[in-house]
Every structure is written in C-alpha cells, then in structure tokens.
VOZAFI-345739 format. One record per atom (N, C-alpha, C, CB): x, y, z negated. Coordinates in steps of 0.1 Angstrom, whole numbers, padded with zeros to 4 digits, always signed. Glycine has a CB too. Example, Ala and Ser with C-alpha at 12.3 -4.5 7.8 and 13.67 -1.06 7.14 Angstrom:
<sites>
+0132-0057-0078
+0123-0045-0078
+0132-0033-0078
+0113-0045-0090
+0128-0022-0071
+0137-0011-0071
+0129+0000-0079
+0141-0006-0057
</sites>
This chain:
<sites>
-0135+0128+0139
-0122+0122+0141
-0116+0118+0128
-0113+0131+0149
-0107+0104+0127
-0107+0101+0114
-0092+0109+0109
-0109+0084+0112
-0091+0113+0097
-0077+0122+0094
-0068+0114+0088
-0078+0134+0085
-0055+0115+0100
-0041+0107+0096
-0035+0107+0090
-0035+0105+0100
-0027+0107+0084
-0009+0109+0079
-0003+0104+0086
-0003+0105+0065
+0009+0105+0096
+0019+0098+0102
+0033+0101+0086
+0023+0106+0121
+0035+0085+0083
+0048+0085+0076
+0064+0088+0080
+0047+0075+0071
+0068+0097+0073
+0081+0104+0073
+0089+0093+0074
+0084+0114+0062
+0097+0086+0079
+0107+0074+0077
+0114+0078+0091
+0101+0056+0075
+0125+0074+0091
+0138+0067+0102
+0137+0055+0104
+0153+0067+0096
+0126+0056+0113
+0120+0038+0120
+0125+0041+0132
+0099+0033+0121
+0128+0029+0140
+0131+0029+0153
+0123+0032+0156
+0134+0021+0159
+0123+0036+0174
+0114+0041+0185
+0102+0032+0187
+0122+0042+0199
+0103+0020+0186
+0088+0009+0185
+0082+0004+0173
+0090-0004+0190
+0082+0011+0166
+0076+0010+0153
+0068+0019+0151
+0085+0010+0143
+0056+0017+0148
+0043+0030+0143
+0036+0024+0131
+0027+0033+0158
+0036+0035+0124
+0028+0033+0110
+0014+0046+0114
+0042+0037+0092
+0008+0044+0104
+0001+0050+0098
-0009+0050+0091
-0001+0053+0102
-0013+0063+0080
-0020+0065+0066
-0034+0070+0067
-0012+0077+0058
-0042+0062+0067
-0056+0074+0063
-0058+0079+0056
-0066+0072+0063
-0068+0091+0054
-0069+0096+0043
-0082+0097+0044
-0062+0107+0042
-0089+0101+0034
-0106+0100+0034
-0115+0107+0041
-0112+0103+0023
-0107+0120+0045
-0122+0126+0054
-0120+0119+0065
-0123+0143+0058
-0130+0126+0075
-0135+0122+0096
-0144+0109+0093
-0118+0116+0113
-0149+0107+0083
-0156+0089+0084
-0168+0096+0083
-0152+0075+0070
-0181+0088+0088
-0195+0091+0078
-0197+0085+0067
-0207+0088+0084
-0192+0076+0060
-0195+0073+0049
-0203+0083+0036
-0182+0069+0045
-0210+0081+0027
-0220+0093+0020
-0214+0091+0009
-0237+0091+0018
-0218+0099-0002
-0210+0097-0015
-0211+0087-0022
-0213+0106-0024
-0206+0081-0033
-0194+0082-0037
-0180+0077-0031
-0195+0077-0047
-0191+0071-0012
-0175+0069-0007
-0174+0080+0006
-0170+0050-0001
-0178+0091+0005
-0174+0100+0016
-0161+0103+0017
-0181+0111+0015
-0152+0100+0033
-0159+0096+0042
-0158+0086+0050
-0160+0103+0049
-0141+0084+0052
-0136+0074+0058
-0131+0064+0051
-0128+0078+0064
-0148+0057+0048
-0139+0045+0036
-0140+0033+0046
-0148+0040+0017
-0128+0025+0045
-0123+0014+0057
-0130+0004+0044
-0102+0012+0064
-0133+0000+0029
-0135-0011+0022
-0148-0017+0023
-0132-0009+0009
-0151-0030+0027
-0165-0034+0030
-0166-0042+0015
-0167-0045+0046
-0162-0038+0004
-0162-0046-0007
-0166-0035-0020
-0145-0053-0008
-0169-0025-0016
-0169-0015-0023
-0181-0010-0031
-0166-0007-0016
-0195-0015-0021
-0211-0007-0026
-0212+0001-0015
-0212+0004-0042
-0205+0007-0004
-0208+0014+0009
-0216+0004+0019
-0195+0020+0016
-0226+0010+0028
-0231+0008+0039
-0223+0001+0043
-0234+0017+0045
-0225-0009+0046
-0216-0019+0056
-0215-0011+0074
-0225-0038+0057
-0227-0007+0080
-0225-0001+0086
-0217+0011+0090
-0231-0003+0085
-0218+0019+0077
-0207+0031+0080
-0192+0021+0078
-0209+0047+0066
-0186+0012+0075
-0181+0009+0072
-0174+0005+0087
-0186+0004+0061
-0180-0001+0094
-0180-0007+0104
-0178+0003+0115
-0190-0015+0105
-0182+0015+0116
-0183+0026+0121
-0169+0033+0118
-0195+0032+0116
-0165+0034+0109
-0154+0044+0103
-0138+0033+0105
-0158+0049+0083
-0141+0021+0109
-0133+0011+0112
-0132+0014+0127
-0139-0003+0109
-0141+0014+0134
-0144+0017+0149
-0134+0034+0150
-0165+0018+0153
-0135+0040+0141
-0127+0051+0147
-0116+0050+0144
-0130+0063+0145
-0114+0045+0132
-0096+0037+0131
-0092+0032+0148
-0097+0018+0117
-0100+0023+0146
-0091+0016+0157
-0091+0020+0172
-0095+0003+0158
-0097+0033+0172
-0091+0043+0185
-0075+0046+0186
-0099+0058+0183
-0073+0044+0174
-0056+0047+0170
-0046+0034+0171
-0054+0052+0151
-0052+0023+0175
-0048+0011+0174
-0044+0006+0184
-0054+0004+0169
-0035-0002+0188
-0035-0015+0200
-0047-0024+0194
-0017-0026+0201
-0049-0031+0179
-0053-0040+0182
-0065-0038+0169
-0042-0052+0183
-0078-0047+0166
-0084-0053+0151
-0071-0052+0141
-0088-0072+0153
-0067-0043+0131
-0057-0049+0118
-0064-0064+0111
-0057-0035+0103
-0056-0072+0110
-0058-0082+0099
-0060-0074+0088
-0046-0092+0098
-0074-0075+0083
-0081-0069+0072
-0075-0084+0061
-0100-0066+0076
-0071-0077+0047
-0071-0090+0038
-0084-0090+0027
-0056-0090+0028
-0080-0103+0023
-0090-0100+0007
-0079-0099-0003
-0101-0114+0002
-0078-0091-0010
-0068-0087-0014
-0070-0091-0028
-0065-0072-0010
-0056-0097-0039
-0061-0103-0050
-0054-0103-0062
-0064-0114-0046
-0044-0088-0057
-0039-0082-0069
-0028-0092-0073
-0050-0079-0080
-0022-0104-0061
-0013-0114-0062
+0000-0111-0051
-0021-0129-0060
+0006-0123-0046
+0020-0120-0040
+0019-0127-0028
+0033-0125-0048
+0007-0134-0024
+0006-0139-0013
+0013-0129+0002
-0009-0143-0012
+0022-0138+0010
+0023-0126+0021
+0021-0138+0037
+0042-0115+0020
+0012-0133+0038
+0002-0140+0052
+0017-0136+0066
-0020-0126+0056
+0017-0142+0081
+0016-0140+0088
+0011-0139+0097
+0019-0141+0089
+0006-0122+0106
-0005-0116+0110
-0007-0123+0122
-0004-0101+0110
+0010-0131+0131
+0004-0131+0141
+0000-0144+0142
+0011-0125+0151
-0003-0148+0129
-0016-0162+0133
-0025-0166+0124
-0009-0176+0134
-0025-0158+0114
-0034-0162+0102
-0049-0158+0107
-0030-0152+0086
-0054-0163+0100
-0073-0164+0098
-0076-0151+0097
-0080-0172+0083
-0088-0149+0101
-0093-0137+0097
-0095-0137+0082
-0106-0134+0105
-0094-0124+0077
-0097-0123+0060
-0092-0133+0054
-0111-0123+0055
-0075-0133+0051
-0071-0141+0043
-0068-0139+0030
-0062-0145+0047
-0065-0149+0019
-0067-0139+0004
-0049-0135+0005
-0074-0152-0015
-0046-0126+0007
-0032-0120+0003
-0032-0107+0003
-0020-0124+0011
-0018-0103-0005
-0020-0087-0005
-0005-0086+0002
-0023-0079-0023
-0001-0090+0009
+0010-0086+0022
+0006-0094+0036
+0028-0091+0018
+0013-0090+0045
+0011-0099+0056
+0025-0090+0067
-0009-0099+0062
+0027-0098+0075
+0041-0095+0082
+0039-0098+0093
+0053-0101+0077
+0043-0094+0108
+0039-0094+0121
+0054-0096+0128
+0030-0081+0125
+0057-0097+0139
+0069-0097+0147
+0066-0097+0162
+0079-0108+0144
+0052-0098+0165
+0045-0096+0179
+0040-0082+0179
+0034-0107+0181
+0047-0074+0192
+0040-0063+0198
+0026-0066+0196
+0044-0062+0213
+0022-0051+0189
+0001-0052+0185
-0001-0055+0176
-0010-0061+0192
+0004-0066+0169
+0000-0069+0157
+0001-0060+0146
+0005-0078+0154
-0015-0057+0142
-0018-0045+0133
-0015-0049+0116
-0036-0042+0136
-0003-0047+0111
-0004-0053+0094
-0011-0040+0088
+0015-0055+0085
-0022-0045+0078
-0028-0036+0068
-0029-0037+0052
-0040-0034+0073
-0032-0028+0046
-0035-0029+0032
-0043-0016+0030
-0021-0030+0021
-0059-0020+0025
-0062-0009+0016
-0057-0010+0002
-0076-0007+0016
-0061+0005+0000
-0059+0010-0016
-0065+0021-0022
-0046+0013-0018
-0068+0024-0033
-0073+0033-0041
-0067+0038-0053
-0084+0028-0044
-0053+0039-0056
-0048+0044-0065
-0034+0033-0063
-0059+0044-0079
-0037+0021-0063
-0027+0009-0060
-0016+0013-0050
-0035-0004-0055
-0003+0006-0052
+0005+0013-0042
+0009+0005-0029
+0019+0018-0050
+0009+0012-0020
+0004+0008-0004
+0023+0008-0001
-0011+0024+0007
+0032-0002+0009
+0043+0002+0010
+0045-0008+0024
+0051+0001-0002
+0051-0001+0034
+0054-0005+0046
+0066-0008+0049
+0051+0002+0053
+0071-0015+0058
+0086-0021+0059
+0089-0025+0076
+0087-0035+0049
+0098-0018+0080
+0102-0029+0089
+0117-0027+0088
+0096-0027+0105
+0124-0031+0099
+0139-0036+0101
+0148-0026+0104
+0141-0045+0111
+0162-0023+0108
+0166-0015+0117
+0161-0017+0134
+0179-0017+0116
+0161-0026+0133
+0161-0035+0149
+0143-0036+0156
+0168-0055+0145
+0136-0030+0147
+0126-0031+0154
+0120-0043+0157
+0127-0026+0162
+0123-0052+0146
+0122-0068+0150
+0110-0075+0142
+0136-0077+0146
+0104-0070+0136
+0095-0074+0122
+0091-0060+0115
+0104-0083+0111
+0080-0062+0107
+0076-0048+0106
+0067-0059+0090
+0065-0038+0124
+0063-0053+0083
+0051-0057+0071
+0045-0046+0060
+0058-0067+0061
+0031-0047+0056
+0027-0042+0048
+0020-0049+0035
+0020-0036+0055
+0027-0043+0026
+0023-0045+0007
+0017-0038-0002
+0033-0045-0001
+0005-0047-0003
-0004-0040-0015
+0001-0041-0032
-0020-0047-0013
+0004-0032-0039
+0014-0036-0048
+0005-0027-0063
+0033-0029-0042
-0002-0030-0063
-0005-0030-0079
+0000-0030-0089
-0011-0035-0082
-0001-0028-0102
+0010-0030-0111
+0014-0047-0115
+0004-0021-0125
-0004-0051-0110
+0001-0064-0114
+0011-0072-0108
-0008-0072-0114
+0009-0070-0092
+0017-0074-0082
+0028-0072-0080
+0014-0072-0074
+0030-0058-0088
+0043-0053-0089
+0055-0063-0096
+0042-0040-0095
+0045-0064-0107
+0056-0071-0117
+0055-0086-0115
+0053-0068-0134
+0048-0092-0103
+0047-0108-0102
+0056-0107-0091
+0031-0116-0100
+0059-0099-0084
+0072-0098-0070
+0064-0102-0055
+0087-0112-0072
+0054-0090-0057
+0054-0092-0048
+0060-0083-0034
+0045-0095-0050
+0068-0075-0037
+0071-0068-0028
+0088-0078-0027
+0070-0050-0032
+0092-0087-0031
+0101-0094-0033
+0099-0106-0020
+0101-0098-0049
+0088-0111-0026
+0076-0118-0012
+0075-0117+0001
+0062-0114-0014
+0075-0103+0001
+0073-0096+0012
+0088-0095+0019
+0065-0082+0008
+0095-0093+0016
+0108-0088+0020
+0115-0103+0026
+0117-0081+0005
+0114-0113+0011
+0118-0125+0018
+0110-0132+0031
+0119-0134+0007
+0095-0125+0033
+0090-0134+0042
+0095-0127+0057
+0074-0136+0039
+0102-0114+0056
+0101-0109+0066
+0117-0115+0074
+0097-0093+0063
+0125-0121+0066
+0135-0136+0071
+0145-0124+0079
+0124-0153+0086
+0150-0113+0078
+0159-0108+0074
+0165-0098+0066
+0161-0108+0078
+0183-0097+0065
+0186-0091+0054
+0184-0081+0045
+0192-0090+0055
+0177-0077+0036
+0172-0069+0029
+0179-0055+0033
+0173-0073+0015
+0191-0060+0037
+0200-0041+0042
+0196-0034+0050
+0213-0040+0050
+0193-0044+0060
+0181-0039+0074
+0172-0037+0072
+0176-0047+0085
+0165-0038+0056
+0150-0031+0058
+0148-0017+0056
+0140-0036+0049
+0139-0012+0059
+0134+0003+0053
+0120+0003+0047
+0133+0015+0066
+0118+0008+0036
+0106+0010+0029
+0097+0029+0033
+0113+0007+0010
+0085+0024+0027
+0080+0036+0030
+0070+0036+0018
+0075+0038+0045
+0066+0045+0004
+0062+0047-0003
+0045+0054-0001
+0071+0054-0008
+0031+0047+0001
+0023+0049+0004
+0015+0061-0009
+0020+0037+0008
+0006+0065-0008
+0000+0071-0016
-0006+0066-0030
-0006+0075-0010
-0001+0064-0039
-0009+0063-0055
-0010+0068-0063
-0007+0057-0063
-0013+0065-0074
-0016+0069-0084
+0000+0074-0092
-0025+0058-0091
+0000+0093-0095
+0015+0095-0096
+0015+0092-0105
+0022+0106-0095
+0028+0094-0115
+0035+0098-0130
+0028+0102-0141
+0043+0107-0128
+0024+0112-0140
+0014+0121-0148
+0005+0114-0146
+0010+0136-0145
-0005+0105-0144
-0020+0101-0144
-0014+0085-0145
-0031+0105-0128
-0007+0081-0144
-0010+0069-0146
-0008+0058-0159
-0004+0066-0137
-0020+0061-0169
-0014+0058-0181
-0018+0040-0183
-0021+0070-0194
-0009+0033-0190
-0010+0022-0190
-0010+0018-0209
+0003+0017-0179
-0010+0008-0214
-0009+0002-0224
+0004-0002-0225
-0018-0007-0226
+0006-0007-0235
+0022-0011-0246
+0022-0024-0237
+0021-0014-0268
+0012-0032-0233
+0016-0043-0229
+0022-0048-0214
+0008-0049-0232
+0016-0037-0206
+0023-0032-0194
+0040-0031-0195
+0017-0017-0192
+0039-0019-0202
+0053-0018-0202
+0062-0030-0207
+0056-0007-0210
+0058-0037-0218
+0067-0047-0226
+0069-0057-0210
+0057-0056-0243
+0056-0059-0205
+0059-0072-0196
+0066-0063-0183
+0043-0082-0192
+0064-0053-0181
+0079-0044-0171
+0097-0048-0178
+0075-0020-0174
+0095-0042-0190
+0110-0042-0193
+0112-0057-0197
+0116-0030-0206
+0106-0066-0197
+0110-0081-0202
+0118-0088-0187
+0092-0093-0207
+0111-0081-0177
+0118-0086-0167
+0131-0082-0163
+0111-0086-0157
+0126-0066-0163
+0142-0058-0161
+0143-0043-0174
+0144-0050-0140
+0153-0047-0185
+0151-0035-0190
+0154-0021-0180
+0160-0036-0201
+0162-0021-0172
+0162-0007-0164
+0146-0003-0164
+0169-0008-0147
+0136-0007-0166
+0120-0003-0161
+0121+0004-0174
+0106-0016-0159
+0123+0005-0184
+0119+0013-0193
+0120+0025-0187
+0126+0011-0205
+0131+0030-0178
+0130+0044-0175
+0118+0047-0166
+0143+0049-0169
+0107+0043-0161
+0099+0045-0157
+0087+0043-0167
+0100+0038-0146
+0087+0047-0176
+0076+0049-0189
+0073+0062-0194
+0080+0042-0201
+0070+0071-0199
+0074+0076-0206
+0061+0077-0221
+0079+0087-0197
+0065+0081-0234
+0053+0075-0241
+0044+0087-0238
+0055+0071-0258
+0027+0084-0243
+0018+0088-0243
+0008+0090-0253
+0015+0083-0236
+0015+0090-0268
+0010+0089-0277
+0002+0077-0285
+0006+0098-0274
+0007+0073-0298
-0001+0054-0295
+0005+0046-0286
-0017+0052-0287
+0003+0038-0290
+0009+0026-0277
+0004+0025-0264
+0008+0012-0279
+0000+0041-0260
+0000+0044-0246
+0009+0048-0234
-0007+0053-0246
+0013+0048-0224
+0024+0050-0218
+0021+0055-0206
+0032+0040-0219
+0028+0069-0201
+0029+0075-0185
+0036+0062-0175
+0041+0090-0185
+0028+0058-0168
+0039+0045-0159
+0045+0053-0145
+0026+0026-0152
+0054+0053-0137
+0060+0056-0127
+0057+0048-0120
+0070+0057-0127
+0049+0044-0111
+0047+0034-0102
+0058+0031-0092
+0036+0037-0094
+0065+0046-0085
+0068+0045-0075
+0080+0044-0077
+0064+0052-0068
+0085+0045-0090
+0100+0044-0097
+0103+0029-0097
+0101+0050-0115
+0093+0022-0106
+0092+0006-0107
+0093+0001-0093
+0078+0001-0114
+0087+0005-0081
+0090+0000-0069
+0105+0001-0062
+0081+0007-0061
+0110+0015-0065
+0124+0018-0063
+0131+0010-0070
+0127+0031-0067
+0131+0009-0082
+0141+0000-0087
+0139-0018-0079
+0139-0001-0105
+0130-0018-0083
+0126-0033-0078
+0134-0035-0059
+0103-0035-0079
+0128-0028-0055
+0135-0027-0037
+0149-0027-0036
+0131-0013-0027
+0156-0016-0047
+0170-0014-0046
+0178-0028-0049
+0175-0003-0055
+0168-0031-0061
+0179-0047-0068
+0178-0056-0054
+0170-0060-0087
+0167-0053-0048
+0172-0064-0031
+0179-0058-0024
+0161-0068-0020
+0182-0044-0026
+0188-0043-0018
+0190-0034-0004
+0189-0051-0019
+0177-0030-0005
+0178-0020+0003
+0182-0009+0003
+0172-0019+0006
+0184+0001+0015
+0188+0009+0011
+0183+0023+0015
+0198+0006+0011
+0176+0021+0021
+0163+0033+0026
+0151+0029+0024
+0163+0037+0041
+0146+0036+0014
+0134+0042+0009
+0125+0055+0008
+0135+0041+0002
+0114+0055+0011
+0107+0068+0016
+0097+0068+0008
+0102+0068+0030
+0091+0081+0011
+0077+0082+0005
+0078+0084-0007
+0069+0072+0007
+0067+0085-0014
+0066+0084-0030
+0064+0095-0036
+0077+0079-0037
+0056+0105-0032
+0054+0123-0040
+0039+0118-0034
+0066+0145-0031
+0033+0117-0032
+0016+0117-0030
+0008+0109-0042
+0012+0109-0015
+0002+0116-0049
-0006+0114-0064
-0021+0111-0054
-0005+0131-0078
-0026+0100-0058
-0041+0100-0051
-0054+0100-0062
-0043+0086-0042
-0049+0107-0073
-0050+0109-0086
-0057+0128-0082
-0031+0106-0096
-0046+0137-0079
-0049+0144-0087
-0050+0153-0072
-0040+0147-0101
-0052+0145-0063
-0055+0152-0049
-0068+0145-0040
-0039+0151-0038
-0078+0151-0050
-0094+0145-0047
-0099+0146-0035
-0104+0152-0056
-0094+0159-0025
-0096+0164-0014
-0092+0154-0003
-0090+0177-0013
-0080+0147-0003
-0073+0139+0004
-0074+0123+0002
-0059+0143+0002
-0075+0121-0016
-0072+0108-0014
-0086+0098-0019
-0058+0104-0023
-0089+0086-0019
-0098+0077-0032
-0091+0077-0040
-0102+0063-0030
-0097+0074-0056
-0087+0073-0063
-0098+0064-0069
-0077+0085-0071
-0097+0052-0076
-0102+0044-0088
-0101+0048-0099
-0098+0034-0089
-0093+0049-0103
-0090+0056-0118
-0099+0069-0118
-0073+0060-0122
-0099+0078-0107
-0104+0091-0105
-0121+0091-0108
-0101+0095-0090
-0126+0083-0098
-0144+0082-0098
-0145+0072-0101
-0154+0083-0087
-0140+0058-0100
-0144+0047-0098
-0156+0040-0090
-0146+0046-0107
-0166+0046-0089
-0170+0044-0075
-0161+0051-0062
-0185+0050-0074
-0155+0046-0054
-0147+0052-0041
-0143+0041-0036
-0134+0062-0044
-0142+0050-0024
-0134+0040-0007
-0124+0039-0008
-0134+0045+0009
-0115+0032-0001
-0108+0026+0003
-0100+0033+0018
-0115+0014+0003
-0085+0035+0014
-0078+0041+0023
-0070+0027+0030
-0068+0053+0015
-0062+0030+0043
-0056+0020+0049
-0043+0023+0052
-0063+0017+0059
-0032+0017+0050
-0021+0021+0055
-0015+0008+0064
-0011+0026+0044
-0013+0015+0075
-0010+0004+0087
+0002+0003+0094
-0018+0005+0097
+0010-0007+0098
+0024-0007+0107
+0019-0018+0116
+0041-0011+0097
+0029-0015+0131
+0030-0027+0140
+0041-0023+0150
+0015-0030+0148
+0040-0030+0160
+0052-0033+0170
+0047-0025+0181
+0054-0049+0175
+0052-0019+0190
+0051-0021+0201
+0059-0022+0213
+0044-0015+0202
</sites>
C-alpha cells in the first residue's frame, strides 16, 4: 500500500489533497520505493506500477508534467498529456493537479469556495521567476480567497545556496534577505519556505500552511536530491470533487 500524508489545511468539504511519501512502492534502490518519476534511471515498469497504486487513491490519471524549473501554469481540465509546466490548475470535479519533487518545494492551493483548486512546483529558480505568482493569477480569483499549503523540502538548515542566489532573491525584494542566513564564504542557509511566505503574503493571501517538513534530513520519509542524488520522486496532489 502506498504511504500518504493527508495535508493539515482549512479546505472546504470538496477539496482533497494529498502527499506521498516514499515507502509502499516496489521501486529498488536508489529509488526505493514509491518513486512516481519516470525521468529518473528507475524501471519504468516499477514506475508504472507504483503509479497504479497511487491512483487507487484517485478519481482520475493526475496530469503528470514535464516539469522545467519555469512558471508555466497549464490548465488540467484540457491540456495535453505531459505538458512542459511546473503548475497546472483544474476547476472540474476529478481533475487530478500534480507536481513531483525531490527537495524542490511542492505547494497546493485552492479557494474558499471550493471553486478552483492548483498545484506548484517551486524551486528556487521558479521561486524567484514567480511562479507561484503564475499560479495564483491563473487560478482568476482573488488572492484573499486562496489558501496555500507548504509541501515537503528541503529545510533551513540544509539548504545551502551561493551569494548569487541570494543577491538575485533580495534584488527583487529586500525583505528576502531575512530568509538567508550566512554560511561562511559567500555561502548562505536559504529558507525556502520563508521566501514562499513572503512572496504569497505580498499577494496577499492570507492562509498559509505547511512548511516544518525537511526532505533533507528525514531520509526514512522523504527523496531528497541534494541528499543521494540518485532518488525518486514524491507527488503532491489536489482536486475537486
């Protein structure tokens, strides 16, 4: 059986998310077990297999993306199979929105109203190109009505970045400086989930979740890239029903 996380949020009654986490898959090492990434070096077969037990949990196929570390944000209930974006946004009962991730930060959204629902793959790069900004505007209403949900990444403590990271964080908004802290050299502790916070609030929202899960330094539970670098691929999913 594949092992869940149901996310903590104040979502309406028709709204369902949910987190995988790496064990219940067969996948073999270095992506044991439940690795959902067919892009990785895993068996396509186990791959396909550990998909199949996902979607015991599903109404529907998730719109799998090719994901591209950009701001594209697809709509699920008509786009192509395997489109290149790293968001996509639904408003039809079933429609499965997904994003994997491996250290990158995974964040879900829907409305008060239960009217729209979306999922963002937000990397540092993506972070700082807007794409969770993308996402918000594609979901066509007011940022007040949304609710965020903070997926599993790479925490605080592990996530060390270069001088040039940061410079191109605080160029956009000095408040990002407080999500640095130094690292000796022009190395730097980055806050992933801080930089997301700020970034969501300046739109304006005003419930936000999630954000204490390190997939860093909880090897048992999560993939991490930075961690092995060979590893699978987790999924975090939202839809309607």
């Amino acid at each position: 059986m594949a092992e869940l996380l149901v996310p903590d949020w104040p979502v309406p009654a028709n709204v369902r998310a949910l987190q995988t986490l790496r064990s219940g898959g067969c996948s073999a090492a270095p992506w044991r077990s439940l690795n959902l990434g067919d892009h990785v070096g895993d068996d396509l077969v186990h791959v396909e297999a550990n998909r199949a037990l996902l979607r015991r949990h599903l109404p529907a196929e998730p719109l799998w993306l090719r994901q591209v570390h950009g701001i594209a944000a697809v709509d699920a209930d008509i786009s192509a199979k395997m489109p290149e974006a790293d968001a996509a946004y639904a408003r039809r009962s079933g429609t499965v929105c997904a994003v994997m991730t491996a250290d990158c930060l995974p964040v879900l959204f829907c409305d008060r109203a239960g009217s729209v629902v979306a999922a963002a793959h937000a990397g540092w790069r993506g972070l700082l190109d807007g794409v969770l900004e993308t996402t918000v505007a594609a979901m066509g209403v007011p940022p007040g009505e949304l609710l965020a949900w903070l997926g599993p990444a790479i925490g605080p403590s592990c996530f060390e970045v270069g001088d040039e990271v940061r410079t191109a964080f605080v160029a956009r908004d000095p408040l990002a400086a407080a999500a640095f802290v130094g690292h000796g050299g022009d190395k730097w502790l980055a806050d992933i989930y801080l930089l997301a916070r700020q970034r969501l609030s300046s739109l304006g929202l005003g419930s936000i979740s999630g954000g204490e899960l390190c997939t860093v330094s909880d090897a048992a539970r999560f993939f991490s890239y930075r961690r092995d670098g060979v590893t699978g691929r987790m999924a975090s999913l939202i839809w309607l029903v």
